[in-house]
C-alpha positions in Angstrom: -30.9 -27.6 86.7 -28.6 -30.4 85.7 -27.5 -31.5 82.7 -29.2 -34.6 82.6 -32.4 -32.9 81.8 -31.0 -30.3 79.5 -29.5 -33.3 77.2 -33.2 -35.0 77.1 -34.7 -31.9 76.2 -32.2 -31.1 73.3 -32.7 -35.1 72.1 -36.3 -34.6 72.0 -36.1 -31.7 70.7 -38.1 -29.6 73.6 -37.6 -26.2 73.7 -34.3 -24.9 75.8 -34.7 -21.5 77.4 -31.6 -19.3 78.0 -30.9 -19.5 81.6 -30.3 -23.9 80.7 -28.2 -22.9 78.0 -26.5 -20.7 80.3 -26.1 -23.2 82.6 -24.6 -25.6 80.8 -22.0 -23.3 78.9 -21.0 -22.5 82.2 -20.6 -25.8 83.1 -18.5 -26.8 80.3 -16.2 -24.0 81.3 -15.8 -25.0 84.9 -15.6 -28.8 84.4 -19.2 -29.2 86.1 -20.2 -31.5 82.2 -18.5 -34.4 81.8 -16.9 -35.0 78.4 -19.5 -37.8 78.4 -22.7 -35.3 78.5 -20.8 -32.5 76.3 -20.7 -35.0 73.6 -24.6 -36.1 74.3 -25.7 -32.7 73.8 -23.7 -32.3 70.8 -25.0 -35.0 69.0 -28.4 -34.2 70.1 -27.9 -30.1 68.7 -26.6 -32.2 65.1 -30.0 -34.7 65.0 -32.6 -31.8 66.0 -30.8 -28.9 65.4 -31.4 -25.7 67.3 -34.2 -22.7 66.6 -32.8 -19.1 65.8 -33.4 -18.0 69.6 -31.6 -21.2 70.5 -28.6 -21.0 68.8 -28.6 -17.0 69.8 -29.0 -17.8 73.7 -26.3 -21.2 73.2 -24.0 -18.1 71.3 -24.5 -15.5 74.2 -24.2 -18.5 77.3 -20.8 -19.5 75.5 -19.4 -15.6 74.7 -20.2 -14.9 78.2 -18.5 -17.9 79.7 -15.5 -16.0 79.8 -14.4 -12.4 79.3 -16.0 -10.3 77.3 -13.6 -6.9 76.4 -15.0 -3.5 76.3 -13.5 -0.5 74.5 -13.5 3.1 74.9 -12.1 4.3 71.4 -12.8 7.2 69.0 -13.5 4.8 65.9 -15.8 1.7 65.6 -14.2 -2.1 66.7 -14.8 -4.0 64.2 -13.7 -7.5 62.5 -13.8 -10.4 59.6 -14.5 -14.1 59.9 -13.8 -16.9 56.9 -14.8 -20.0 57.2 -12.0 -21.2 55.5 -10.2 -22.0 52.4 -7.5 -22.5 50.1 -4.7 -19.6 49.5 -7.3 -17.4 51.9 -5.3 -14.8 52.9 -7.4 -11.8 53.3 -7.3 -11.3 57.2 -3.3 -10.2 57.0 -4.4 -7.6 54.1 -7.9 -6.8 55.3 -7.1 -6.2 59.3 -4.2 -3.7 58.1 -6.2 -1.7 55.7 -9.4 -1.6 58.2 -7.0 0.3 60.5 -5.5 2.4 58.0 -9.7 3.7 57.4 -9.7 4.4 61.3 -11.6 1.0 62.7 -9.9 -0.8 65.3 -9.6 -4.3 64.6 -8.9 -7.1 67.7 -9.2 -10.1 65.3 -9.0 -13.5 67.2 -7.9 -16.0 64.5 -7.4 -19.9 64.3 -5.0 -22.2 63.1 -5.3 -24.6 60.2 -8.4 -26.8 60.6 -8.3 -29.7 57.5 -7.1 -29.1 54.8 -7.7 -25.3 55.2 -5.2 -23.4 56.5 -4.5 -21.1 59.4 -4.1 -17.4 60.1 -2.1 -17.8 63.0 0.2 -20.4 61.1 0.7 -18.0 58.4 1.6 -14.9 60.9 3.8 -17.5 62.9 5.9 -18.2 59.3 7.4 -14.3 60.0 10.4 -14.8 62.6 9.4 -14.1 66.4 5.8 -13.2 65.9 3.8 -14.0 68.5 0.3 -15.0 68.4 -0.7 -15.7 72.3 -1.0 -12.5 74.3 -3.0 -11.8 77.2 -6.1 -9.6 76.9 -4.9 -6.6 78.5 -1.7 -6.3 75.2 -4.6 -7.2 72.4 -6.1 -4.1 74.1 -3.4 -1.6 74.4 -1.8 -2.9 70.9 -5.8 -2.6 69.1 -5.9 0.9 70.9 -2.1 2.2 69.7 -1.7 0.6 66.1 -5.7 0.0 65.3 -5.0 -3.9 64.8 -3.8 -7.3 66.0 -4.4 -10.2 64.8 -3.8 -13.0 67.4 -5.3 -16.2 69.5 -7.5 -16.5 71.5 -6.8 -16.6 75.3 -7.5 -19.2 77.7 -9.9 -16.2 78.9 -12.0 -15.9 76.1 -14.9 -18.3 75.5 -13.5 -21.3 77.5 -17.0 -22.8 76.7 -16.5 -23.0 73.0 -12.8 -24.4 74.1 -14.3 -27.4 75.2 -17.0 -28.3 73.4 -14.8 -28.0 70.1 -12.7 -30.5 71.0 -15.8 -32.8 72.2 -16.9 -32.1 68.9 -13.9 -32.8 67.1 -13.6 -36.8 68.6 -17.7 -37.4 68.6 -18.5 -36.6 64.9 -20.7 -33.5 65.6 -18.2 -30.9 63.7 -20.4 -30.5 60.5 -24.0 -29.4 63.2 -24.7 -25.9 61.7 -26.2 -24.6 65.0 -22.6 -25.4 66.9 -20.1 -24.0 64.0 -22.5 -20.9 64.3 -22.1 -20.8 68.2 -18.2 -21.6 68.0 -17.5 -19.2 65.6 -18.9 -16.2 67.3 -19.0 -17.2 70.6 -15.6 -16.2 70.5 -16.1 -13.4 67.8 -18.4 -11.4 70.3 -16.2 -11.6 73.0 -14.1 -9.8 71.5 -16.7 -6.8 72.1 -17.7 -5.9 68.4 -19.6 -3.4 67.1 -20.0 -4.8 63.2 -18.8 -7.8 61.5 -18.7 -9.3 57.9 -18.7 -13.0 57.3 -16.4 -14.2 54.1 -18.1 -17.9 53.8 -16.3 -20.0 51.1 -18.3 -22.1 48.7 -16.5 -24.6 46.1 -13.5 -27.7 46.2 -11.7 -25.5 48.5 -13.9 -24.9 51.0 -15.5 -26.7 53.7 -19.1 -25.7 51.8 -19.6 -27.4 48.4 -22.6 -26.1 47.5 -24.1 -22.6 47.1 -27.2 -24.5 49.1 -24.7 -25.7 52.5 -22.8 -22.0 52.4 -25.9 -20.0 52.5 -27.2 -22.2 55.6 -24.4 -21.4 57.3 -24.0 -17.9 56.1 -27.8 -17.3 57.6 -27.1 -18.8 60.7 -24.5 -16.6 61.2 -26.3 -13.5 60.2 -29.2 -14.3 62.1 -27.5 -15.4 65.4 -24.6 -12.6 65.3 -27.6 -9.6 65.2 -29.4 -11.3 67.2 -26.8 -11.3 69.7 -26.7 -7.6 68.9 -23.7 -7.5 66.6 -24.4 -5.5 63.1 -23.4 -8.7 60.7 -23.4 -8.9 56.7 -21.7 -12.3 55.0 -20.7 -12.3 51.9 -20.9 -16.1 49.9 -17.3 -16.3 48.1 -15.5 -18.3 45.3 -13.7 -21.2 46.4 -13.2 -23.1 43.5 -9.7 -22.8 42.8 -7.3 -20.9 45.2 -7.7 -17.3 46.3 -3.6 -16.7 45.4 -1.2 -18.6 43.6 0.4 -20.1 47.0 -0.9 -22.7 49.5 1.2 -22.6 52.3 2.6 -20.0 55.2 5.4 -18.1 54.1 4.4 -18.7 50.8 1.1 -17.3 51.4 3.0 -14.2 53.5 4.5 -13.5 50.3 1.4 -12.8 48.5 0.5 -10.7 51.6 2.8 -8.7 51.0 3.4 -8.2 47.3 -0.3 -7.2 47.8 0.5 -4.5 50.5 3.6 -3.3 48.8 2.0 -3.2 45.6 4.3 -5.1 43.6 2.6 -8.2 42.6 -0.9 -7.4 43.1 -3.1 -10.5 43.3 -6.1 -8.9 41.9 -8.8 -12.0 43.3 -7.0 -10.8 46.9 -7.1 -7.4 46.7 -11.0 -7.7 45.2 -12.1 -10.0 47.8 -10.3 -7.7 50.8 -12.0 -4.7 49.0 -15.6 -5.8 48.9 -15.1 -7.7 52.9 -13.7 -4.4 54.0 -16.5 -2.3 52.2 -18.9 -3.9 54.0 -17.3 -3.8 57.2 -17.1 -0.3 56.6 -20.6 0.8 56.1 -21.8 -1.2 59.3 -19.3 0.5 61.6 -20.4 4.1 60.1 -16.7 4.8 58.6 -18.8 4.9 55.0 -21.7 6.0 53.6 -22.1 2.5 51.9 -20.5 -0.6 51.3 -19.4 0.8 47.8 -17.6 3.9 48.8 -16.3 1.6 51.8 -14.6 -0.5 49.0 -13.2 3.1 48.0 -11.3 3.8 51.1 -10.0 -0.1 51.9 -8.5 0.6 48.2 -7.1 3.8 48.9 -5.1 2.2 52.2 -3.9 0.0 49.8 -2.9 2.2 47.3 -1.1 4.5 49.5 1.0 2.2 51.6 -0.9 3.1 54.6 -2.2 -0.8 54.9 1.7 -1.6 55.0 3.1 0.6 57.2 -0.3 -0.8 60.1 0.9 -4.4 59.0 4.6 -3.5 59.8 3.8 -1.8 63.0 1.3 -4.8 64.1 4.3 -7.2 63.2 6.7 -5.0 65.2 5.1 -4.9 68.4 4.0 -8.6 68.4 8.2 -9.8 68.5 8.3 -9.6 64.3 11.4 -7.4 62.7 11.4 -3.8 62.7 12.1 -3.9 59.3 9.7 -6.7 57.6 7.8 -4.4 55.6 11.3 -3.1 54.0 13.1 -6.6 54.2 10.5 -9.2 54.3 12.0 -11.5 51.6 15.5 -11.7 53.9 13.0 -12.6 56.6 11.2 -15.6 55.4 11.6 -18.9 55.5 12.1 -20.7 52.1 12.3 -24.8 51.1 15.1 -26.5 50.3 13.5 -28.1 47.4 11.4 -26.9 45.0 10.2 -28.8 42.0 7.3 -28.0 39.3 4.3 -30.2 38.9 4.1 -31.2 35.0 1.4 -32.6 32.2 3.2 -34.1 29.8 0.0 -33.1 27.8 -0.8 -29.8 28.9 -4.1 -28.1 28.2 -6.8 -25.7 29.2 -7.5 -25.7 33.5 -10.8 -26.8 33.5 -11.6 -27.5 37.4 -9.4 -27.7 40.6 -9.8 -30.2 43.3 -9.0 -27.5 46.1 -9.5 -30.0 48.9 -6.7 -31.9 47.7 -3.9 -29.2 46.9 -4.8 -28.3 50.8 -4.0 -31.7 51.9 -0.8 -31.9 49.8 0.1 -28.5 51.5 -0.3 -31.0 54.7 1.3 -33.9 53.6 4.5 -31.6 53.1 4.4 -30.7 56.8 2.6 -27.0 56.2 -0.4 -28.2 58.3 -1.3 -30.6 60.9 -2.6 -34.3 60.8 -2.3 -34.5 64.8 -2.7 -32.1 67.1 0.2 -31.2 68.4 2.2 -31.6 65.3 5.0 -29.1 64.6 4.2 -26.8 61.3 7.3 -25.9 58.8 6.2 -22.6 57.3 8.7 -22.9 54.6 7.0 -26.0 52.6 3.8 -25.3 50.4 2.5 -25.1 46.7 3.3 -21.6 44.3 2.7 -20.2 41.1 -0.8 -22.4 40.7 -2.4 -22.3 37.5 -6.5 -20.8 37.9 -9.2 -21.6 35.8 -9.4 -21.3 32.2 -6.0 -20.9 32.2 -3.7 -22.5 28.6 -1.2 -24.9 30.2 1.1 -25.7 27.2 2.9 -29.2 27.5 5.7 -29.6 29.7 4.3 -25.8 31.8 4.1 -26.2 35.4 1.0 -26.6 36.6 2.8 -25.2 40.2 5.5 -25.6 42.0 5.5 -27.5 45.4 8.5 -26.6 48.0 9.9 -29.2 50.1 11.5 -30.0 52.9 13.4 -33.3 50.6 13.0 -34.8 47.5 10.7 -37.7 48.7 7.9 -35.2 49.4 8.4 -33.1 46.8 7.7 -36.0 44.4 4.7 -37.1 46.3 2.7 -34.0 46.6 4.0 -33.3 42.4 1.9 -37.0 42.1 -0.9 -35.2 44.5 -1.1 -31.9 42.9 -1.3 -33.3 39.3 -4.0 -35.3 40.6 -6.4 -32.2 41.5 -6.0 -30.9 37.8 -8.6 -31.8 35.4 -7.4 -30.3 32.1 -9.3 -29.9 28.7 -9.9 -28.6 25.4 -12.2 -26.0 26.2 -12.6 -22.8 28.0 -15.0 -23.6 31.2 -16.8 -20.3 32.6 -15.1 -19.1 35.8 -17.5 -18.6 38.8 -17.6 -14.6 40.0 -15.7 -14.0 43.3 -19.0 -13.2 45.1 -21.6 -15.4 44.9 -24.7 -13.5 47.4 -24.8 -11.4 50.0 -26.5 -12.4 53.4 -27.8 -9.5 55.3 -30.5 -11.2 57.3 
């Protein structure tokens, strides 16, 4: 083989068996493709796309292109993928309360990717948490506390490592077939036994329509299970924020008013309830996705979601005490200044996109790679949908590192506002479900 002939098959759209696509993943991860042929075959993939068994075998070549854990544990491993959005915090409740129902949960997360932003920005907002480990601590902290949520190692799906950043500077990001492969590529390796898929649909997402989201929600489906991974997705509500807060600490914060119970975001705590049910039922820790709901509610209620969180925290360099003292522990902005409408009115749709961005602008995410993040800087308190915005209300409040930015992301988040007369009908939090 050679990956000459693999590229012309994929760009005329022959079939390509396993053992090529096996071949070249392996390639990628050794250096034996050139950047120049990784970004052929991309663009080929995007033009002709892939068949199910394609995009399965291109999924397994890639998982397998590194390590691939194993466990020997007396509960079920199991995790949660989102394919982004705006105020998405579920993974820092969800993870918690998964363990707390007696799963084990070795989540491999991302950073901020657009305007979207990252689980392992957010976590890196709490003082001395650290999100690189090596494989053998994911293990024995998975095994003792029953989560961690971290990055991925330089040992796990190396493939997908370097075709995402081929994919990132040859305009092949949006192919279907390769976010599908990315995303569990490294998902798998992780050694899963079940896995539910939150994809995002709306302004804050990187789906817009119901029609793009359940694409990609089938593709996922299809090529997890046929990797031999039980996988449900569930199409969520991203047109306005999940929480009030865009941002890291400030998204922390709703984390853990949620976990502490005392300023329940009830969109959060639904959305990590019906994920979680699901979850649940695959892995055999509930008789069905509804009484699943039950117990993820239960670890809530009980403080049993907290106490994992504050133990994950612990042992990955956090402080002892940030379940007890995490608003000493947080950073906060110097500035913080409301967003106004001199006008006011009824909320009648929220460019999501955009209050992401601002988030960016304002240093809470990345324009470069390589930038440095401030965790303190974000948007709070943002009005939903529907909601009566009297004149001179906030719409939000943006924190700041100075006054300069704080009066240009106030300009950008007014911007994203459309506000009315009339009451406009507020999509439900789950759109479908996607079992196969």
């Amino acid at each position: 083989m050679d990956a000459r002939g693999i590229i012309a098959k994929a760009r005329d759209g022959a079939p390509l068996s396993a053992d090529e696509l096996g071949w070249f993943a392996r390639g990628l991860a050794s250096g034996g493709v050139t950047d120049a042929q990784a970004g052929a075959f991309a663009m080929a993939v995007l033009l002709n796309g892939l068949t199910t068994p394609e995009r399965v075998g291109l999924t397994r070549a890639m998982r397998d292109s590194g390590k691939v854990l194993d466990w020997d544990l007396p509960g079920p491993v199991l995790d949660k993928h989102s394919s982004g959005g705006i105020g998405d915090c579920v993974s820092l409740v969800l993870a918690p309360a998964l363990a707390a129902c007696g799963a084990y949960v070795p989540m491999i997360s991302g950073r901020g990717l657009g305007h979207t932003g990252g689980t392992l920005d957010k976590l890196e907002a709490i003082p001395g948490y650290r999100t690189q480990i090596g494989i053998s601590q994911l293990k024995s902290i998975t095994a003792e506390i029953g989560c961690a949520i971290v990055g991925a190692s330089a040992d796990i799906a190396p493939a997908d490592r370097r075709l995402y950043a081929v994919r990132d500077v040859s305009a092949t990001v949006e192919s279907i077939d390769l976010i599908t492969a990315s995303i569990l590529s490294k998902k798998l390796a992780a050694g899963l036994e079940a896995l539910v898929l939150d994809v995002e649909v709306g302004s804050g997402a990187f789906m817009k329509t119901l029609d793009e989201a359940e694409d990609l929600a089938r593709a996922l489906v299809e090529t997890a299970q046929g990797a031999g991974c039980m996988t449900t997705a569930l199409i969520t509500d991203m047109s306005q924020p999940l929480v009030g807060a865009a941002g890291n600490a400030l998204e922390i914060i709703e984390v853990m008013e949620t976990l502490t119970g005392t300023g329940v975001t009830p969109a959060l705590w639904d959305i990590t309830c019906a994920l979680g049910g699901e979850v649940l039922a695959l892995g055999g820790l509930a008789d069905d996705a509804a009484d699943g709901a039950r117990r993820i509610a239960q670890a809530l209620e009980s403080g049993e979601a907290a106490l994992k969180f504050g133990e994950m925290v612990a042992e990955l360099g956090g402080p002892l005490d940030f379940v007890e003292r995490w608003p000493d522990r947080l950073p906060a902005a110097p500035v913080i200044q409301e967003v106004v409408d001199d006008e006011g009115g009824i909320v009648q749709a929220i460019d999501g996109e955009a209050l992401g961005l601002a988030v960016v602008a304002l240093g809470g995410g990345r324009r470069r790679e390589g930038d440095r993040i401030n965790p303190s800087v974000g948007l709070s308190e943002i009005a939903g949908l529907g909601e009566d915005i009297g004149a001179g209300q906030p719409l939000a409040l943006v924190h700041a590192s100075c006054e300069e930015d704080a009066e240009a992301a106030a300009a950008a988040v007014l911007a994203a506002f459309r506000l009315g007369d009339s009451v406009p009908e507020i999509p439900p939090l789950v759109h479908q479900r996607i079992m196969r």
